[in-house]
VEXFILUM-794351 format. One record per residue: x, y, z of N, C-alpha, C in turn. Coordinates in pm, 1 decimal, m for minus. Layout:
% residues N
n_c1_n_c2_n_c3_ca_c1_ca_c2_ca_c3_c_c1_c_c2_c_c3
X_Y_Z_X_Y_Z_X_Y_Z
...
% end
This chain:
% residues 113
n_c1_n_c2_n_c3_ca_c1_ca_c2_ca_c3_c_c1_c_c2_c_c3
9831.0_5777.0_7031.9_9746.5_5813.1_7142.7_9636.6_5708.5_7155.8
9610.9_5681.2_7278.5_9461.8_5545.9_7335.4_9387.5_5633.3_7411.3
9258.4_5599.8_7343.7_9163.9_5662.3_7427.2_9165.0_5599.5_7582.7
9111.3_5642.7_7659.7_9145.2_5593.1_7838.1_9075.4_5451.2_7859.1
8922.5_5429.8_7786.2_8906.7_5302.1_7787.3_9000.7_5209.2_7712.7
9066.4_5254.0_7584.8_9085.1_5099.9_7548.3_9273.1_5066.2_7619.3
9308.1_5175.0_7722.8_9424.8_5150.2_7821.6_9340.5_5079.7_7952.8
9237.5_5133.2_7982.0_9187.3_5046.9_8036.4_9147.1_4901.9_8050.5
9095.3_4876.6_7914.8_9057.6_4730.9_7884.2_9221.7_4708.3_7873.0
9343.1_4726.5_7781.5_9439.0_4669.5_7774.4_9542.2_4650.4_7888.1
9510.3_4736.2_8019.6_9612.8_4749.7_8086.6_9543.7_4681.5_8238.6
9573.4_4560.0_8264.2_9479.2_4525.0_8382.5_9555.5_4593.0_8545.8
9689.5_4666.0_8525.0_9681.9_4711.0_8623.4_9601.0_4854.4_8652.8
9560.3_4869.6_8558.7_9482.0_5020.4_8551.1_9306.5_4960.5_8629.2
9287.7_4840.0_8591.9_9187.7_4825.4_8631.2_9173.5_4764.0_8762.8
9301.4_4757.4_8829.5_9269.3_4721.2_8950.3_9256.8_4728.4_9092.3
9201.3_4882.1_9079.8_9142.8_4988.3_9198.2_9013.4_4934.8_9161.6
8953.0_4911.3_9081.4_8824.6_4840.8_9082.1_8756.8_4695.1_9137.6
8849.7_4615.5_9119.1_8810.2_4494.0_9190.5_8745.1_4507.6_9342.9
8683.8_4425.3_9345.9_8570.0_4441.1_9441.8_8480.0_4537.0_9457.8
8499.4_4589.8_9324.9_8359.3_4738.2_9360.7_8278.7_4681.6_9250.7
8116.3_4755.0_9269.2_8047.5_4792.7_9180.0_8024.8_4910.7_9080.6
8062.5_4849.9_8947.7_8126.5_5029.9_8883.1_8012.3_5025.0_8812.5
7988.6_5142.0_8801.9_7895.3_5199.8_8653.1_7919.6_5243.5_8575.9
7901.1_5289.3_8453.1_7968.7_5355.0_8334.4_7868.5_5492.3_8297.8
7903.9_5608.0_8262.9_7828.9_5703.1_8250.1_7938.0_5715.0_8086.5
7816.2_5752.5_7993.9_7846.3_5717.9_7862.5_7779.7_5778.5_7788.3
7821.4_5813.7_7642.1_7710.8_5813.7_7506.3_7703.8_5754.7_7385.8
7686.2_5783.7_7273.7_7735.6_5729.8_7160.8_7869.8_5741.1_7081.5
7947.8_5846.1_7140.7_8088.3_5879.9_7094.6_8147.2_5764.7_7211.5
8079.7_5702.3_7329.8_8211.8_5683.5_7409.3_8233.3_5517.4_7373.4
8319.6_5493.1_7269.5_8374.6_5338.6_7161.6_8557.1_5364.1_7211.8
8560.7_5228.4_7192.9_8689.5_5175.9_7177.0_8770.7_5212.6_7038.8
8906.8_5176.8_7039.6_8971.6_5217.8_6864.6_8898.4_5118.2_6807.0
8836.9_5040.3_6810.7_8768.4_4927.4_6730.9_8581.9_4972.9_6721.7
8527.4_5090.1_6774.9_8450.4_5135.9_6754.1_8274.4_5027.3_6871.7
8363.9_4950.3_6947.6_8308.8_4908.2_7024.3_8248.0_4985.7_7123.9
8128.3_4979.7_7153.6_8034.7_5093.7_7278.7_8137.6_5058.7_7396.8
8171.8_5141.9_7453.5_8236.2_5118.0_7631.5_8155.1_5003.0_7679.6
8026.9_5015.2_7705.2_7950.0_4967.7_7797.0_7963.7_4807.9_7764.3
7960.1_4768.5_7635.9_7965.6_4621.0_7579.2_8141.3_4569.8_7603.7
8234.2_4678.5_7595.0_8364.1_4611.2_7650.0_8411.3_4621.4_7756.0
8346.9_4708.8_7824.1_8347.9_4673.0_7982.7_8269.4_4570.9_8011.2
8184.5_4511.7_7993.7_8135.2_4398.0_8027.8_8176.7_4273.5_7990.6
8278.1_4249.1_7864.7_8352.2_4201.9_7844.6_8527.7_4169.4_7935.3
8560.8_4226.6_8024.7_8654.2_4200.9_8134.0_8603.6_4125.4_8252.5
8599.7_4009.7_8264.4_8578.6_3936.7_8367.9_8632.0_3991.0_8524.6
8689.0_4086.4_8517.3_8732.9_4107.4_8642.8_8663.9_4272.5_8677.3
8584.7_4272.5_8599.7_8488.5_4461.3_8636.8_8369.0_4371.0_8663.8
8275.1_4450.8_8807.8_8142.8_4400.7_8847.5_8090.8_4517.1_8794.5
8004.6_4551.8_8641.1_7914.2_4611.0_8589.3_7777.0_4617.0_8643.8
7717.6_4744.5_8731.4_7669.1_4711.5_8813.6_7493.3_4820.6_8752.7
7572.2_4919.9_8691.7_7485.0_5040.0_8622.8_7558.8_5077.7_8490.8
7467.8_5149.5_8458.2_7483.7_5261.2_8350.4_7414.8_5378.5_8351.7
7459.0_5464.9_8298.6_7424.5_5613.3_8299.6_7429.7_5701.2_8101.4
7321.3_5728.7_8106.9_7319.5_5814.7_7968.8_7277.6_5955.8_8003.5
7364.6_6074.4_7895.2_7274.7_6177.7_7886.1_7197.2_6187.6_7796.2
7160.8_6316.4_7751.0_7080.4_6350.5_7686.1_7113.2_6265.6_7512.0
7023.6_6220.2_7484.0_7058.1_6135.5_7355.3_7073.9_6022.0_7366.9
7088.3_5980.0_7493.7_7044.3_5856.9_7538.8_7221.8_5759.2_7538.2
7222.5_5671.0_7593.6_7363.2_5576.4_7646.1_7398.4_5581.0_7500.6
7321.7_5495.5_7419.7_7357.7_5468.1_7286.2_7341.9_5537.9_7154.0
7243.8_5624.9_7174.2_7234.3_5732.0_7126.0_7078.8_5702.2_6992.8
6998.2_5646.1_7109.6_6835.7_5596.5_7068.7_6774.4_5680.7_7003.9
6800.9_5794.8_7132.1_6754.9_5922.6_7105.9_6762.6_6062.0_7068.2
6747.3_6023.3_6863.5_6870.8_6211.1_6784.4_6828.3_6286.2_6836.6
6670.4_6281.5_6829.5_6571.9_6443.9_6831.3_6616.1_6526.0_6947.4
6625.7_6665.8_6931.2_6665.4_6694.6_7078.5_6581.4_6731.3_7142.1
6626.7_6761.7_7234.4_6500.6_6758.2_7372.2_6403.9_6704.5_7398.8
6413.2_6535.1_7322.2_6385.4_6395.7_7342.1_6407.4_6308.3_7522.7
6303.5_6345.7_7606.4_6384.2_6286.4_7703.3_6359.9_6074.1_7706.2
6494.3_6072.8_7759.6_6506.2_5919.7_7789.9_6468.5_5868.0_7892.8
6428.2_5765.6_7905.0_6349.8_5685.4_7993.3_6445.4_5628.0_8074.2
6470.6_5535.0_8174.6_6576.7_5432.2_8246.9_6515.9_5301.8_8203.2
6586.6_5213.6_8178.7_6541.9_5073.0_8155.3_6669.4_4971.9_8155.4
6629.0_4836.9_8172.3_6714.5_4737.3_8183.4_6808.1_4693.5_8049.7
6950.8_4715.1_8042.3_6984.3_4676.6_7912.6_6960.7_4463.7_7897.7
6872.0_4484.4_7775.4_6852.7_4341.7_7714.1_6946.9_4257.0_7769.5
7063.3_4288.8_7730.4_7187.4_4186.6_7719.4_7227.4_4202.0_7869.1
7274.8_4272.4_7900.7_7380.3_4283.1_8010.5_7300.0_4282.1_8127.1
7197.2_4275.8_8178.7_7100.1_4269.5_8255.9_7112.5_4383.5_8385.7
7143.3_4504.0_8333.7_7167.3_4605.1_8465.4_7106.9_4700.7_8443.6
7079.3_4826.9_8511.7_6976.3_4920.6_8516.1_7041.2_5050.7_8427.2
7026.4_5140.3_8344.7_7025.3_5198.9_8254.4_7001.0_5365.6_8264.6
7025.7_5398.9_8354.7_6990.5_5541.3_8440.1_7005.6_5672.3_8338.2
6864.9_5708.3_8311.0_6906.8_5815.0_8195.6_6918.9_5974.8_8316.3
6979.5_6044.2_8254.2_7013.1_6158.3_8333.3_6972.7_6266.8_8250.8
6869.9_6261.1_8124.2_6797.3_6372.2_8066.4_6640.1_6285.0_8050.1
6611.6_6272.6_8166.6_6466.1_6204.4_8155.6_6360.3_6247.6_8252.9
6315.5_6188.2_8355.1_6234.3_6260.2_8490.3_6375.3_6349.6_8537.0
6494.1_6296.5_8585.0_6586.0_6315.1_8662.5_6690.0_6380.6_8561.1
6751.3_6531.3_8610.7_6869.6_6524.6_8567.8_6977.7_6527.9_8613.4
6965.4_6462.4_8747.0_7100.0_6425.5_8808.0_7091.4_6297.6_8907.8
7161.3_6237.8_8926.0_7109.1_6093.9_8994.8_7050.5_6083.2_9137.5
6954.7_6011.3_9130.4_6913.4_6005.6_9243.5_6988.9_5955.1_9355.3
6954.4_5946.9_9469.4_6969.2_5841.2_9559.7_6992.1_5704.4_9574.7
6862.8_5623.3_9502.6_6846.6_5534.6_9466.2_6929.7_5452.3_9351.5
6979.0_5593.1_9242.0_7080.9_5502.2_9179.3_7226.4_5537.3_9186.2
7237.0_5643.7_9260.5_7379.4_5637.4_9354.0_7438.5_5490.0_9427.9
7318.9_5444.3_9499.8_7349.2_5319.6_9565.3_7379.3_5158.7_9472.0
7383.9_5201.0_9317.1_7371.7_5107.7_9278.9_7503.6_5051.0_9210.0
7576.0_5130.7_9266.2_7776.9_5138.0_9236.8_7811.7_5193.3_9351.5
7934.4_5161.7_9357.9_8077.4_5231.7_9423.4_8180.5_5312.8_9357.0
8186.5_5266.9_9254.3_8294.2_5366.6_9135.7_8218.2_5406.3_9025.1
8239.3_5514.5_8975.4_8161.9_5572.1_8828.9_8293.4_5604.9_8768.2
8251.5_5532.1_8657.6_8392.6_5560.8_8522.5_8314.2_5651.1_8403.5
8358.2_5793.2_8409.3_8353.5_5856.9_8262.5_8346.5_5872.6_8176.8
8334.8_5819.7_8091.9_8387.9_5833.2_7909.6_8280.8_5885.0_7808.8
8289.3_6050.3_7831.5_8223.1_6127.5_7748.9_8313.4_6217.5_7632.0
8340.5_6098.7_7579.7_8398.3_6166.1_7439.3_8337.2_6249.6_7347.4
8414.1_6361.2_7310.4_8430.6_6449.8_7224.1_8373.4_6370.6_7078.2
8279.7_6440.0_7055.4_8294.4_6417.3_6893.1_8324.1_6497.1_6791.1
8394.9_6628.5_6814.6_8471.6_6752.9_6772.9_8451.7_6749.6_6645.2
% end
């Protein structure tokens, strides 16, 4: 069994309802590749995905934040230079403003069972 990202990263016809869009990734700390890679760092790794946002819940994209009912802030990731939209912070559901900042939103809220 493959988790859906890493058929994604391996399968470029899977990824190519995406070309020409701006996708975002809505994510947490469970959502890794079989190699334990964050989504967000191997999606940005495919030259052919325009990484445009990101989205965290509660606990933050990467998971900054254990304590619970810790809310997260939005901010620019260092590396990848795109906006970081937390969805347990002022906002718990997206605004307007960062609706407009994609065309496709990709999933990957894995289970950590």
């Amino acid at each position: 069994m493959k988790f859906g990202i890493d058929r994604l990263l391996t399968e470029p016809e899977l990824r190519a309802p995406l070309q020409g869009k701006r996708v975002a990734l809505l994510a947490h700390p469970a959502s890794v590749t079989e190699n334990l890679t964050h989504s967000l760092d191997a999606l940005a790794q495919c030259d052919d995905v325009n990484l445009t946002a990101a989205f965290g819940p509660q606990h933050g994209l990467r998971g900054d934040k254990q304590d619970n009912m810790i809310e997260t802030a939005d901010y620019n990731d260092p590396v990848l230079g795109i906006p970081v939209f937390s969805l347990y912070g002022e906002v718990r559901k997206p605004t307007p403003a960062m609706l407009d900042s994609f065309d496709v939103i990709l999933i990957d809220l894995q289970d950590l069972g």
